[in-house]
Every structure is written in structure tokens, then in C-alpha cells.
PQR file of N, CA, C, O and H, with PARSE charges and radii, in Angstrom:
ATOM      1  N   UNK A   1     -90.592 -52.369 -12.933 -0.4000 1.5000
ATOM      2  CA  UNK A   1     -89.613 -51.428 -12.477 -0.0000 2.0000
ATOM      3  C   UNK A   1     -89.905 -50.071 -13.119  0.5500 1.7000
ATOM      4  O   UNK A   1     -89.854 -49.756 -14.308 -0.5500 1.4000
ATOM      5  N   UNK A   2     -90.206 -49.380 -12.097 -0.4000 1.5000
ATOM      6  CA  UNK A   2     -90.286 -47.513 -13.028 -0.0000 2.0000
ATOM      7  C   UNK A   2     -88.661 -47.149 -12.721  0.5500 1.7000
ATOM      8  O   UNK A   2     -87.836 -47.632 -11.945 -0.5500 1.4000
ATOM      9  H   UNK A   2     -90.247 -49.636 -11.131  0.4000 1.0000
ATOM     10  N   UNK A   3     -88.605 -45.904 -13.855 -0.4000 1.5000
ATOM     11  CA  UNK A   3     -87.751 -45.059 -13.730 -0.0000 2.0000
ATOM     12  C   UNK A   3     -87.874 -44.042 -14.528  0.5500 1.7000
ATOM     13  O   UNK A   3     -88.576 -44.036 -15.540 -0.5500 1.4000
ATOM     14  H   UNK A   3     -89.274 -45.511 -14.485  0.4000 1.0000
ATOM     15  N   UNK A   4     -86.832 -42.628 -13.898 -0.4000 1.5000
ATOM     16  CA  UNK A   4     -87.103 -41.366 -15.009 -0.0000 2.0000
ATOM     17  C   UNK A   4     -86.175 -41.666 -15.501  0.5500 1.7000
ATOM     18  O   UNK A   4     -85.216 -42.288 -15.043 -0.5500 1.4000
ATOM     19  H   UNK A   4     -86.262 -42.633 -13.076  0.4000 1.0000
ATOM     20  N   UNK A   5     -86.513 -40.887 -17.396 -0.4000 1.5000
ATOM     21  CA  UNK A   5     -86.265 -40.935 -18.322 -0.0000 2.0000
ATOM     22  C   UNK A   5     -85.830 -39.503 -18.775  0.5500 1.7000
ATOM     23  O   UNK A   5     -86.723 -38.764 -19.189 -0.5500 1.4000
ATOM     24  H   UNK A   5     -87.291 -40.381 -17.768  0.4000 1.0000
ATOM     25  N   UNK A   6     -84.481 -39.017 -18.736 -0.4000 1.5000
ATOM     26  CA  UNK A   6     -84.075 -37.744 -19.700 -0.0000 2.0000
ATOM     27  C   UNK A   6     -83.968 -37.838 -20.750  0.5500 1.7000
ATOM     28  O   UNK A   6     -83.561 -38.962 -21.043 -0.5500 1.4000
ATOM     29  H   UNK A   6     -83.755 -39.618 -18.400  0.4000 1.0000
ATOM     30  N   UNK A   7     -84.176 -37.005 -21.850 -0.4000 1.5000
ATOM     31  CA  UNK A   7     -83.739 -37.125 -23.449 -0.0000 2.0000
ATOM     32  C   UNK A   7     -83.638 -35.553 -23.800  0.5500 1.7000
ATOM     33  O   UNK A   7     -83.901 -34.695 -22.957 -0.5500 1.4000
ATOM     34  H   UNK A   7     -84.507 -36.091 -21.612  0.4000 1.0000
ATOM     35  N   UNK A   8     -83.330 -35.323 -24.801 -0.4000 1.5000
ATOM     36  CA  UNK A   8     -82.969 -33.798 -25.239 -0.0000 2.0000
ATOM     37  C   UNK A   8     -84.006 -33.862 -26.518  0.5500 1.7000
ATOM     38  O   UNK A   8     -83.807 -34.508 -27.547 -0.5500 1.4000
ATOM     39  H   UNK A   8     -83.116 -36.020 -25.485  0.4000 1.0000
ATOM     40  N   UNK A   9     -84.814 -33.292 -26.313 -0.4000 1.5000
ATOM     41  CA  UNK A   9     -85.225 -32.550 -27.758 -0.0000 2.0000
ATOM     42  C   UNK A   9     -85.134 -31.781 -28.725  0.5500 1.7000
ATOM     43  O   UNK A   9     -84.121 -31.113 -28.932 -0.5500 1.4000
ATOM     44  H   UNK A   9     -84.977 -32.768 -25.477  0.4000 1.0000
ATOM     45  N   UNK A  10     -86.685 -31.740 -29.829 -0.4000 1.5000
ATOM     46  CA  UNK A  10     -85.379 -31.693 -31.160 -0.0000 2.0000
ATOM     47  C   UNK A  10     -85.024 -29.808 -30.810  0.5500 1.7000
ATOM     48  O   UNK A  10     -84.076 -29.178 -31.278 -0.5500 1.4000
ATOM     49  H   UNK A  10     -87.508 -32.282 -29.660  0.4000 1.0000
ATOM     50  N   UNK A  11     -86.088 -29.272 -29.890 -0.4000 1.5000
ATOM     51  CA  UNK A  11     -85.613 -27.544 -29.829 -0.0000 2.0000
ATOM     52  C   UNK A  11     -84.760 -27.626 -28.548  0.5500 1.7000
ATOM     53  O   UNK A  11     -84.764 -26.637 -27.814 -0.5500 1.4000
ATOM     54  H   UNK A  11     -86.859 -29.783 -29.510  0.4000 1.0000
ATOM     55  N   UNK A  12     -83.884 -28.919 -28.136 -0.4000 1.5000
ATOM     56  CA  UNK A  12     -82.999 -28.618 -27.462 -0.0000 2.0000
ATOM     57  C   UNK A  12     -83.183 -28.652 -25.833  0.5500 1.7000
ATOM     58  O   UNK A  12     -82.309 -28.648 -24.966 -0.5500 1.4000
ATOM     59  H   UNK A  12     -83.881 -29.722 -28.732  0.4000 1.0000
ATOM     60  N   UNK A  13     -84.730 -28.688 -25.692 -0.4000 1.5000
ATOM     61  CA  UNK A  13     -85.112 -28.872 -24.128 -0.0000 2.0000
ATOM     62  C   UNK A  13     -84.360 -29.835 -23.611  0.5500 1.7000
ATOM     63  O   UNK A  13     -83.565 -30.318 -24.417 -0.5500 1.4000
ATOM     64  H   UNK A  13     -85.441 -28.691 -26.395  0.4000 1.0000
ATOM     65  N   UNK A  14     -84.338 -30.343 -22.379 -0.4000 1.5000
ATOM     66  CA  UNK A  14     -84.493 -31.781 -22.100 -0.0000 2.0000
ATOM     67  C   UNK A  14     -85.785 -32.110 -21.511  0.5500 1.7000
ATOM     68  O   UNK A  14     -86.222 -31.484 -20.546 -0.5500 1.4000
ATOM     69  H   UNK A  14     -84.984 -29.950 -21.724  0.4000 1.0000
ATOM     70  N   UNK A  15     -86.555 -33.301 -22.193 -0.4000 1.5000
ATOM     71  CA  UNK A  15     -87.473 -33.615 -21.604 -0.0000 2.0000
ATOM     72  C   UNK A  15     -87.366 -34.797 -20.854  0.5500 1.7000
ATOM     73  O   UNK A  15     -86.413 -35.543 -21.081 -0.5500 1.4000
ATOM     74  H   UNK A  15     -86.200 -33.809 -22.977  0.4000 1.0000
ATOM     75  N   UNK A  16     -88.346 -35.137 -19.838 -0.4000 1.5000
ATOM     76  CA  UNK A  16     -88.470 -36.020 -18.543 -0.0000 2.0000
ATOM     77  C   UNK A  16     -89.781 -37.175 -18.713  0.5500 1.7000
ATOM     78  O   UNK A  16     -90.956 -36.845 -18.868 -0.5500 1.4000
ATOM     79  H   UNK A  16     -89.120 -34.531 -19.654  0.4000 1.0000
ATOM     80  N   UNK A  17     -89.452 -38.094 -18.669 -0.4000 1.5000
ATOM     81  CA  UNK A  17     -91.108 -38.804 -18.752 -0.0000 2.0000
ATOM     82  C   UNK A  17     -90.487 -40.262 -17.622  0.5500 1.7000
ATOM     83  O   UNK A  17     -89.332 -40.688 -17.602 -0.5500 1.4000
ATOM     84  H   UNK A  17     -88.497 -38.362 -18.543  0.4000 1.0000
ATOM     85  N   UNK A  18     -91.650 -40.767 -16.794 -0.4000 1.5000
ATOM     86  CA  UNK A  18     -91.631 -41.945 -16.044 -0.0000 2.0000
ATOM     87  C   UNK A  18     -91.995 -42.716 -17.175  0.5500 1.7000
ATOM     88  O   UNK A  18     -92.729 -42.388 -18.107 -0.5500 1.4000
ATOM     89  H   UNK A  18     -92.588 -40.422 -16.810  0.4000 1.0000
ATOM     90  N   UNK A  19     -91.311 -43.929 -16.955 -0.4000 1.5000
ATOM     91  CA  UNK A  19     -91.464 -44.942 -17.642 -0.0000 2.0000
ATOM     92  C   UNK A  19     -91.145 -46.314 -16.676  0.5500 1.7000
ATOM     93  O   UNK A  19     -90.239 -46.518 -15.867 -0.5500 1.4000
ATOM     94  H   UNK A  19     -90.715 -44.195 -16.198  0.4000 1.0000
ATOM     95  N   UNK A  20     -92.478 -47.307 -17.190 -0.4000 1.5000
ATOM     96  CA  UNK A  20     -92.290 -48.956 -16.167 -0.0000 2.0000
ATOM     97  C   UNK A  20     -92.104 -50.035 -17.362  0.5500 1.7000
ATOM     98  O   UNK A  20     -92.531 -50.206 -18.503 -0.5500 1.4000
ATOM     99  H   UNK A  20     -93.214 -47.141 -17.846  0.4000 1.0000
ATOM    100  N   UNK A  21     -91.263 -50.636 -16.489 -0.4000 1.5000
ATOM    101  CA  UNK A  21     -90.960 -51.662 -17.524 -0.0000 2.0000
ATOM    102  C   UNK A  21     -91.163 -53.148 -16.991  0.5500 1.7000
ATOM    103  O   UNK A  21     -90.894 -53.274 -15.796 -0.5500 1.4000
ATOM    104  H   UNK A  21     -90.916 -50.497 -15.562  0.4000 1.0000
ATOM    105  N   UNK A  22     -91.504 -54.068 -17.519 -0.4000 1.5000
ATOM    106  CA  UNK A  22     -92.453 -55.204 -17.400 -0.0000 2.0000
ATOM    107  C   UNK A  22     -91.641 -56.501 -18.240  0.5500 1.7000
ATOM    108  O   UNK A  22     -91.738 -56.969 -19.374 -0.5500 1.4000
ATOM    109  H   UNK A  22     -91.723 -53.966 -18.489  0.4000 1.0000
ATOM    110  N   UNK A  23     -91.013 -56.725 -17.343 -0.4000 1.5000
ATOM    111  CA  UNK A  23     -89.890 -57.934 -18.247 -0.0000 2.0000
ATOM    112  C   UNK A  23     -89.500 -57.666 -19.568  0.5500 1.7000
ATOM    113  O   UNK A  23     -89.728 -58.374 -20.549 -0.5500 1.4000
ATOM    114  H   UNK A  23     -90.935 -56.345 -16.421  0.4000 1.0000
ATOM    115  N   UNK A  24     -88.944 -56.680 -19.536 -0.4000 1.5000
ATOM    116  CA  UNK A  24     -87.878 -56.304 -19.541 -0.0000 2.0000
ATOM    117  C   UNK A  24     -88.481 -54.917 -20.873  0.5500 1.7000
ATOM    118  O   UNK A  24     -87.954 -53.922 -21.371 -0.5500 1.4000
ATOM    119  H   UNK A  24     -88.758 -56.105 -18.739  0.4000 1.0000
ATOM    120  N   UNK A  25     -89.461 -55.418 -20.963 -0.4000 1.5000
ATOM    121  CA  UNK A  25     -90.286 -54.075 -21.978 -0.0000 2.0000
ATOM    122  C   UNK A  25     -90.915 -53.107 -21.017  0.5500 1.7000
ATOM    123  O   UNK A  25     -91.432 -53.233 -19.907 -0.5500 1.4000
ATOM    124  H   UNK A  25     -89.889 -56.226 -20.559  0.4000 1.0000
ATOM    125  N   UNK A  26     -90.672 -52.008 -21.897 -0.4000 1.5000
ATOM    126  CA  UNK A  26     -91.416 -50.514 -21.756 -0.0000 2.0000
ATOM    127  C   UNK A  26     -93.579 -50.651 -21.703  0.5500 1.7000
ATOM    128  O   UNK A  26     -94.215 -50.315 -22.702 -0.5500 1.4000
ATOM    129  H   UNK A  26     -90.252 -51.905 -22.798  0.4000 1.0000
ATOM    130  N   UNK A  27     -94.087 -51.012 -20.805 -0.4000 1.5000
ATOM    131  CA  UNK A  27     -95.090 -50.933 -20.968 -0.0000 2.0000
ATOM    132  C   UNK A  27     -95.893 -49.815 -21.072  0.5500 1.7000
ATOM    133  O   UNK A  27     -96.815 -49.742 -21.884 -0.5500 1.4000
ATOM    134  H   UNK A  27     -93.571 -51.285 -19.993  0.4000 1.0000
ATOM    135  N   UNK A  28     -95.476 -48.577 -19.976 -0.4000 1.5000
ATOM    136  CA  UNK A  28     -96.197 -47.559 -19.795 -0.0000 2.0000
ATOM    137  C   UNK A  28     -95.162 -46.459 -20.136  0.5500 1.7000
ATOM    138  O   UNK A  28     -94.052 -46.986 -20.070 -0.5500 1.4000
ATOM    139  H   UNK A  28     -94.728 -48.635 -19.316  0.4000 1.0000
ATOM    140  N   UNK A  29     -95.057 -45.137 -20.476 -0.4000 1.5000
ATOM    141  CA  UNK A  29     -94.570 -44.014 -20.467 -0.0000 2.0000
ATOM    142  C   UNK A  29     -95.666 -42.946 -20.340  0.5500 1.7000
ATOM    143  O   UNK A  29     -96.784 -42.873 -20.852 -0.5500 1.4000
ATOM    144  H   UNK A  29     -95.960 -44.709 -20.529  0.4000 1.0000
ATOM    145  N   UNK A  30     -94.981 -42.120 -19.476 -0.4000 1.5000
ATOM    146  CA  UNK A  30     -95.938 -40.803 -19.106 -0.0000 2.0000
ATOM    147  C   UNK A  30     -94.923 -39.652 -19.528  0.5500 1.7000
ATOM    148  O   UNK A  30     -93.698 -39.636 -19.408 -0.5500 1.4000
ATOM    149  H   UNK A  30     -94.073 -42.179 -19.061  0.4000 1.0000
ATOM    150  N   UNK A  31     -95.763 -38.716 -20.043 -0.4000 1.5000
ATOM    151  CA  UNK A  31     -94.445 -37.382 -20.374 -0.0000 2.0000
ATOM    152  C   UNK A  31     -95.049 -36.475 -19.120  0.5500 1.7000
ATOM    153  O   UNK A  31     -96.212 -36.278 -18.765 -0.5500 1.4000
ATOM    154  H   UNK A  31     -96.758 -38.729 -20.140  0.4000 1.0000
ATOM    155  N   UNK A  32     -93.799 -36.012 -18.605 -0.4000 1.5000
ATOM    156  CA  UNK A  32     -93.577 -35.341 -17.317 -0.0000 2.0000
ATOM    157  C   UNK A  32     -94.186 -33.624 -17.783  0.5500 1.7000
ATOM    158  O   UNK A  32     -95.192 -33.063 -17.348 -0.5500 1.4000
ATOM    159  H   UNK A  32     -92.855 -36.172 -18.893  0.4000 1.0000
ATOM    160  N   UNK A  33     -93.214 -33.119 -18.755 -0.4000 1.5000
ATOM    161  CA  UNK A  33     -92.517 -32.367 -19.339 -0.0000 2.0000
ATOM    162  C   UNK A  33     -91.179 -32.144 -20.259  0.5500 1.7000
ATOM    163  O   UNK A  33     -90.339 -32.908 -20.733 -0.5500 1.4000
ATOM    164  H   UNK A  33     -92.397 -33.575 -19.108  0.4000 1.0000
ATOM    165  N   UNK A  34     -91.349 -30.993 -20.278 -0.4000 1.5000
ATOM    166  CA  UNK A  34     -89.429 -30.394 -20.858 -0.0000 2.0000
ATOM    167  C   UNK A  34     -89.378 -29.365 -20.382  0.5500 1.7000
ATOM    168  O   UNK A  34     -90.249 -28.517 -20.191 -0.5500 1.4000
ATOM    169  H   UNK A  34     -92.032 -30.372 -19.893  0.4000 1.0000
ATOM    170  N   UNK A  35     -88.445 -29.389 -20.188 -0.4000 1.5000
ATOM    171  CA  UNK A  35     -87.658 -28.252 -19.448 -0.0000 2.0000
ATOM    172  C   UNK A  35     -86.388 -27.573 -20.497  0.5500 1.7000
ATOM    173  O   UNK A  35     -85.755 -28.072 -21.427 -0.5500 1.4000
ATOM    174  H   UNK A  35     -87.737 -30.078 -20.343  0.4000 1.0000
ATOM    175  N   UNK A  36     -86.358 -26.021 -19.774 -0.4000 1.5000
ATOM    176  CA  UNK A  36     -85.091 -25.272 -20.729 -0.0000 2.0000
ATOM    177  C   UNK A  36     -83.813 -24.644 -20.064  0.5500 1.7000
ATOM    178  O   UNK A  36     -82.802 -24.129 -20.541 -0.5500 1.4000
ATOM    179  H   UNK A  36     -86.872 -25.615 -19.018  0.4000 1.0000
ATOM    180  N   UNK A  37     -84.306 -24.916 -18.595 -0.4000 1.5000
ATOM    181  CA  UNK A  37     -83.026 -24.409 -17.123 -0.0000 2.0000
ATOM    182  C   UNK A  37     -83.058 -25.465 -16.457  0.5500 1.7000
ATOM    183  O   UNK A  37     -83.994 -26.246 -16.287 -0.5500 1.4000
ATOM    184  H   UNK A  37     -85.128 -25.334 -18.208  0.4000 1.0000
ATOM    185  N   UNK A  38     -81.999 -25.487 -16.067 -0.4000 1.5000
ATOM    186  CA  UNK A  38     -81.423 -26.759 -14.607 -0.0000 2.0000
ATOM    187  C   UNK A  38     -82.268 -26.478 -14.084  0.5500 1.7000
ATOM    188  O   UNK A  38     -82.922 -27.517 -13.986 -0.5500 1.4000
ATOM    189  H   UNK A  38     -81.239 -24.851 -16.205  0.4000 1.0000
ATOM    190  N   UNK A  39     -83.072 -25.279 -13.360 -0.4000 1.5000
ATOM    191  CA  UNK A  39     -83.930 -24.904 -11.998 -0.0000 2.0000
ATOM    192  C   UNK A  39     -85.332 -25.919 -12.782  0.5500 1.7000
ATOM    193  O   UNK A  39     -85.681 -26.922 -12.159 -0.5500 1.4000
ATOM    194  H   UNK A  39     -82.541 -24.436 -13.440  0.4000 1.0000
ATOM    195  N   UNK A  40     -85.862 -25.674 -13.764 -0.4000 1.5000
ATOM    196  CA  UNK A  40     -86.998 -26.346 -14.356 -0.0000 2.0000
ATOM    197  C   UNK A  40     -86.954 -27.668 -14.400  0.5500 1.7000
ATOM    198  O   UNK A  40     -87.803 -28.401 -13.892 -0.5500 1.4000
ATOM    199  H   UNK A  40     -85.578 -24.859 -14.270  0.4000 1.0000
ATOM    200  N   UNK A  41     -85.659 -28.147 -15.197 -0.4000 1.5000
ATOM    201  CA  UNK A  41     -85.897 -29.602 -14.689 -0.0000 2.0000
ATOM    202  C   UNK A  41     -85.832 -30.177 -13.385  0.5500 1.7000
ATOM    203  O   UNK A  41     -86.782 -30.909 -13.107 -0.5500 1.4000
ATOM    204  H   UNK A  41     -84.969 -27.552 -15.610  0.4000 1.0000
ATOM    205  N   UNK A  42     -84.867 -30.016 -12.433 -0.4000 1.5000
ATOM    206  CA  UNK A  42     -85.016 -30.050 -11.172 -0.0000 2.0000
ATOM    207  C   UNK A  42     -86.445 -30.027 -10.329  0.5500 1.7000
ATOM    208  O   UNK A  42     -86.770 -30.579  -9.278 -0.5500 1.4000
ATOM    209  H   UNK A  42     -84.095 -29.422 -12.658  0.4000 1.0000
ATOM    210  N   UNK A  43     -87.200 -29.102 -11.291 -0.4000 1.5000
ATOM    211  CA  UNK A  43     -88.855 -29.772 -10.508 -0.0000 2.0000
ATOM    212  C   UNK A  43     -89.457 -30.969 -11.248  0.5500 1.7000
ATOM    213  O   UNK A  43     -89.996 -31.944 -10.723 -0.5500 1.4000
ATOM    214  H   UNK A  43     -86.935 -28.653 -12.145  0.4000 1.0000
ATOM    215  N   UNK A  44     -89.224 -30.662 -12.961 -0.4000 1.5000
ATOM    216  CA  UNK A  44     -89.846 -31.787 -13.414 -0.0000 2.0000
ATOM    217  C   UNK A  44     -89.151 -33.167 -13.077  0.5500 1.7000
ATOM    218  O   UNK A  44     -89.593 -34.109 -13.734 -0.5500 1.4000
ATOM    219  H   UNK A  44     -88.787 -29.870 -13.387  0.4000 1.0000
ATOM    220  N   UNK A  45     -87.781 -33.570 -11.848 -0.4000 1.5000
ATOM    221  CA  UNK A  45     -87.679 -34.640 -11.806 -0.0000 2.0000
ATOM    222  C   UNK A  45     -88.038 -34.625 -10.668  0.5500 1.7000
ATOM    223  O   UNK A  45     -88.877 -35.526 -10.652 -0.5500 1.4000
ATOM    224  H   UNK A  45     -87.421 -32.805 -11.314  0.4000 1.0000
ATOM    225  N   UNK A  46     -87.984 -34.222  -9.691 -0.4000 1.5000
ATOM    226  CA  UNK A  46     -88.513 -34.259  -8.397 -0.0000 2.0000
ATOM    227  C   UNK A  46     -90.192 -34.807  -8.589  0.5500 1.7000
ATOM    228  O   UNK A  46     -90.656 -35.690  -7.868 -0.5500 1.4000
ATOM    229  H   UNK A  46     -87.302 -33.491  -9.704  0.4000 1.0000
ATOM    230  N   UNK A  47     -91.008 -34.108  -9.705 -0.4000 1.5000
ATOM    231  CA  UNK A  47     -92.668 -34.434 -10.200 -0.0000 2.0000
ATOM    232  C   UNK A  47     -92.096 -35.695 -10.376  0.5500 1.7000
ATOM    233  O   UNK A  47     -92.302 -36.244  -9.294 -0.5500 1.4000
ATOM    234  H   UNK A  47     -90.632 -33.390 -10.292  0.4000 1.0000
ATOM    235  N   UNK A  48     -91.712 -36.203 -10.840 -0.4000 1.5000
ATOM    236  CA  UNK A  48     -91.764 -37.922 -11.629 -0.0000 2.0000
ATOM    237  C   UNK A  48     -91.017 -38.676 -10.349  0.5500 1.7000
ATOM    238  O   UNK A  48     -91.137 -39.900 -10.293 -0.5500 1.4000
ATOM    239  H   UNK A  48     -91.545 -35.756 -11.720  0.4000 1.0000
ATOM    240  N   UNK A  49     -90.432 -38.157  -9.561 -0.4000 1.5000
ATOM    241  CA  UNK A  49     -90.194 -38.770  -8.737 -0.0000 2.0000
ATOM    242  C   UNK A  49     -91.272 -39.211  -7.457  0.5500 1.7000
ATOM    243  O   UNK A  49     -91.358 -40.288  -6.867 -0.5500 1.4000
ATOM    244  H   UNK A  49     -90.334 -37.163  -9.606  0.4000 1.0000
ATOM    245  N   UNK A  50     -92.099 -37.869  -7.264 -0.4000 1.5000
ATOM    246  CA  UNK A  50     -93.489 -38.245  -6.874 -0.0000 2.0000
ATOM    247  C   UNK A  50     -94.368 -39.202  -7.647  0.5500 1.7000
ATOM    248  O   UNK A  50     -94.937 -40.116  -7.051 -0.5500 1.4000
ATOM    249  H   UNK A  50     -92.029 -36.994  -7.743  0.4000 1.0000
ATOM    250  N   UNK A  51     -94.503 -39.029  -8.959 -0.4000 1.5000
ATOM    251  CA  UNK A  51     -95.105 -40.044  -9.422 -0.0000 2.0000
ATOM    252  C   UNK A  51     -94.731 -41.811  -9.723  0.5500 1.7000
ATOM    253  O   UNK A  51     -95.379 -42.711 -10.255 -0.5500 1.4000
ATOM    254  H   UNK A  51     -94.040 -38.286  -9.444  0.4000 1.0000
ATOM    255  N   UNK A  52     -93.911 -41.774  -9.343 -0.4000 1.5000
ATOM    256  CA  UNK A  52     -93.055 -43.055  -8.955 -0.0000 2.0000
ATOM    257  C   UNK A  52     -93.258 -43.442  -7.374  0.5500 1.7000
ATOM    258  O   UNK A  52     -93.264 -44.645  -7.114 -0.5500 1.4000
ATOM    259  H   UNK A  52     -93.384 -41.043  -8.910  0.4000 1.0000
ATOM    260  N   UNK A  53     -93.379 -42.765  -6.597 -0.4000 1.5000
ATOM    261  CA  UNK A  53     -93.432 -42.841  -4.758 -0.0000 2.0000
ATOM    262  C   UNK A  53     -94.926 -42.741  -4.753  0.5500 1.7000
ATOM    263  O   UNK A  53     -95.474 -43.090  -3.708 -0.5500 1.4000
ATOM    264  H   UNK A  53     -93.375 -41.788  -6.808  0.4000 1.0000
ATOM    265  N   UNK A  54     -95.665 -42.332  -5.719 -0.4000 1.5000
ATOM    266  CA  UNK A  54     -97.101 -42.833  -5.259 -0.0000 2.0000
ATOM    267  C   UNK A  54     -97.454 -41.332  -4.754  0.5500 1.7000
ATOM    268  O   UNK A  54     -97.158 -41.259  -3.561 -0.5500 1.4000
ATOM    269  H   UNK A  54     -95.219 -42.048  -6.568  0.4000 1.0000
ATOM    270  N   UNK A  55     -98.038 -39.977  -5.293 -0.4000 1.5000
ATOM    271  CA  UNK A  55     -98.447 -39.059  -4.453 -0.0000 2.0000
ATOM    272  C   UNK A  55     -99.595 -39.390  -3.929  0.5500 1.7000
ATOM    273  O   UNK A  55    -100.557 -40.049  -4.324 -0.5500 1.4000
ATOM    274  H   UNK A  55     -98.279 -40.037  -6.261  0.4000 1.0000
ATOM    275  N   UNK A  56     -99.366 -38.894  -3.094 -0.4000 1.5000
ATOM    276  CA  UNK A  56    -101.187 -39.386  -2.224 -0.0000 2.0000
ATOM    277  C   UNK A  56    -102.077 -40.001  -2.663  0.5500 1.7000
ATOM    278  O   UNK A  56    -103.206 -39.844  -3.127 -0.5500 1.4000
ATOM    279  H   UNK A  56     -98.584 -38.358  -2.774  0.4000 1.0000
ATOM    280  N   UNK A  57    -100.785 -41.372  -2.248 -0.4000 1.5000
ATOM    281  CA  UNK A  57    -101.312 -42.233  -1.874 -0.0000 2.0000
ATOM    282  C   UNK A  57    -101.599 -42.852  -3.275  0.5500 1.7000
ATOM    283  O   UNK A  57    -102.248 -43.871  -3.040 -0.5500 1.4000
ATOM    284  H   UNK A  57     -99.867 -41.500  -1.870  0.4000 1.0000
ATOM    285  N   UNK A  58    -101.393 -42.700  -4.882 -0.4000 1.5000
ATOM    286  CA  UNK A  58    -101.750 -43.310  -6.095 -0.0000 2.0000
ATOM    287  C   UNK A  58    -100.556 -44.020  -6.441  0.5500 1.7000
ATOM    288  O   UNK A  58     -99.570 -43.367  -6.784 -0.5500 1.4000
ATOM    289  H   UNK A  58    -100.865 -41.872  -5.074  0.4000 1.0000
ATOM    290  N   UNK A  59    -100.510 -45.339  -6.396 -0.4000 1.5000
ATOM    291  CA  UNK A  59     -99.292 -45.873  -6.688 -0.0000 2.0000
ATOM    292  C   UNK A  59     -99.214 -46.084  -8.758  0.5500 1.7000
ATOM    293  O   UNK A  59    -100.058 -46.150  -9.652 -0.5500 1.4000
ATOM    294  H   UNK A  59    -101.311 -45.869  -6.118  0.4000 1.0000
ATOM    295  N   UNK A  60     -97.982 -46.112  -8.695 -0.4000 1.5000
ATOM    296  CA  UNK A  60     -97.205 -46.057  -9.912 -0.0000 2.0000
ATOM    297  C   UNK A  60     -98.063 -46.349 -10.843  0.5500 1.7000
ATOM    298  O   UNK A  60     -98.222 -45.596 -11.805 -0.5500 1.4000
ATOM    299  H   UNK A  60     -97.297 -46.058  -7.969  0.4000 1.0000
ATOM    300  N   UNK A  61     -98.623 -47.286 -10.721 -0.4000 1.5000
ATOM    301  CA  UNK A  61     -99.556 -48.504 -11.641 -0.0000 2.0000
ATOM    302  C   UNK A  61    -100.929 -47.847 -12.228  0.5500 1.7000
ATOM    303  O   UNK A  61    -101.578 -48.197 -13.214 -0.5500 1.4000
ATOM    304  H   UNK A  61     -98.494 -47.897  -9.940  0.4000 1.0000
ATOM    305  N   UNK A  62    -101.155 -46.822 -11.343 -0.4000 1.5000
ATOM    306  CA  UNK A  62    -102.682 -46.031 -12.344 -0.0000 2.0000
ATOM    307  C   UNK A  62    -102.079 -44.379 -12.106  0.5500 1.7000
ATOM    308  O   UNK A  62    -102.103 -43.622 -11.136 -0.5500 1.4000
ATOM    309  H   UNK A  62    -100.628 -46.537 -10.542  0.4000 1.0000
ATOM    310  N   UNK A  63    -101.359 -44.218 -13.982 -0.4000 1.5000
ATOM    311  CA  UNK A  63    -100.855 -43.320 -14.008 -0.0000 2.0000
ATOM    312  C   UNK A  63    -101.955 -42.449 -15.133  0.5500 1.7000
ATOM    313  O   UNK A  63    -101.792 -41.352 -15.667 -0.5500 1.4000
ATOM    314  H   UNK A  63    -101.340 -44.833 -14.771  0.4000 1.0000
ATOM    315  N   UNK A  64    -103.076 -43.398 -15.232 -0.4000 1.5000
ATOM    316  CA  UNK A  64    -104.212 -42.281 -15.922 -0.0000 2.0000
ATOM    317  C   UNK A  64    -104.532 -41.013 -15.644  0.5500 1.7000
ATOM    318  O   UNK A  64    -105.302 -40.504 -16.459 -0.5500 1.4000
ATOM    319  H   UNK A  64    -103.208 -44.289 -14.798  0.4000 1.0000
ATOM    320  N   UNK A  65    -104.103 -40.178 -14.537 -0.4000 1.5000
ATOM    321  CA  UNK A  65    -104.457 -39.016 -13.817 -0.0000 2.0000
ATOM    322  C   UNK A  65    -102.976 -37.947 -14.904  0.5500 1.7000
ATOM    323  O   UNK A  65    -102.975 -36.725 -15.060 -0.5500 1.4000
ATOM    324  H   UNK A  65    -103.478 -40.591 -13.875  0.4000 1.0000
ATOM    325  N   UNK A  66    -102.459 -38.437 -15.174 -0.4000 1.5000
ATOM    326  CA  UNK A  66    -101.149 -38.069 -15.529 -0.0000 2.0000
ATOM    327  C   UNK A  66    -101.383 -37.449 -17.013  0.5500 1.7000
ATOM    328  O   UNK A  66    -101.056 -36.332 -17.416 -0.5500 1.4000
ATOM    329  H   UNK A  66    -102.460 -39.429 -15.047  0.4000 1.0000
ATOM    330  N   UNK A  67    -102.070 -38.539 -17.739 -0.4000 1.5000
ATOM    331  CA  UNK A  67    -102.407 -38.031 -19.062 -0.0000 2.0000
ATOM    332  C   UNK A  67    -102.699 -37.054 -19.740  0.5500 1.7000
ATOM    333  O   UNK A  67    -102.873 -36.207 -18.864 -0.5500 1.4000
ATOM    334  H   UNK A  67    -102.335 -39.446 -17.412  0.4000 1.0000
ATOM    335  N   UNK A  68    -102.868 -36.593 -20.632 -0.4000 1.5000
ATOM    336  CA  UNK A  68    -103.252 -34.905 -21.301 -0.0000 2.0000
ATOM    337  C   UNK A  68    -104.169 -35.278 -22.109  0.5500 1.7000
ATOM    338  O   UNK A  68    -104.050 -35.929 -23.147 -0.5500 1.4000
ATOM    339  H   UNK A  68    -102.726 -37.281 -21.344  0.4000 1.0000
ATOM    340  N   UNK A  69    -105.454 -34.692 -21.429 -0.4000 1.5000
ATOM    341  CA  UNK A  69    -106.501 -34.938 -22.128 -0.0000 2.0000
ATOM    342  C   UNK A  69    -107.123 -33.928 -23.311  0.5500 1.7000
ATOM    343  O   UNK A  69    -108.136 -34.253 -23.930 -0.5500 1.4000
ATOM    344  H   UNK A  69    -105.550 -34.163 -20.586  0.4000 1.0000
TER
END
């Protein structure tokens, strides 16, 4: 099961990350971003919401493209 994940950070952002969970544990987490305006997060959940629906065509499960290399 994926889902997004809000939390507030420690300078107060809120940050966004997809996260899947695998009976009943957290296997994968991806950090989206953080955001510091409603308008900003509003894209960074809409992004994780693509990355949950599979953007073209990459489903949930190979979220290696996502990473910060």
C-alpha cells in the first residue's frame, strides 16, 4: 500500500515523501520535498501523487528514478 506522507520540519516547512508499506511495515520512502506555502505544497502533493499513479507509465514499485544522487 503507498501513501503520502506530511510532517513539519525542524525550520518549520512541511515536508512530503511517498511511502509503501508491506505488511504492515514501511519498506520504501522517497522524499518528495518541503515546502513553505500552501501553493508549494499543493504541487509537491499532486508530484507524489503522480508517483504513486505510475507517471509514464513507471509503477510505484521502481521508485529508483526518484532518488538524489
Amino acid at each position: 500500500m503507498a501513501y503520502i506522507r506530511r510532517f513539519k520540519t525542524t525550520s518549520g516547512a512541511t515536508g512530503v515523501q511517498v511511502c509503501y508499506k508491506e505488511q504492515g511495515r514501511v519498506v520504501k520512502t522517497v522524499h518528495v520535498g518541503s515546502a513553505s506555502s500552501e501553493k508549494a505544497l499543493a504541487k509537491l502533493v499532486a508530484k507524489a501523487q503522480g508517483i504513486i499513479d505510475g507517471e509514464k507509465g513507471t509503477p510505484m514499485f521502481n521508485l529508483d528514478k526518484y532518488k538524489k544522487k
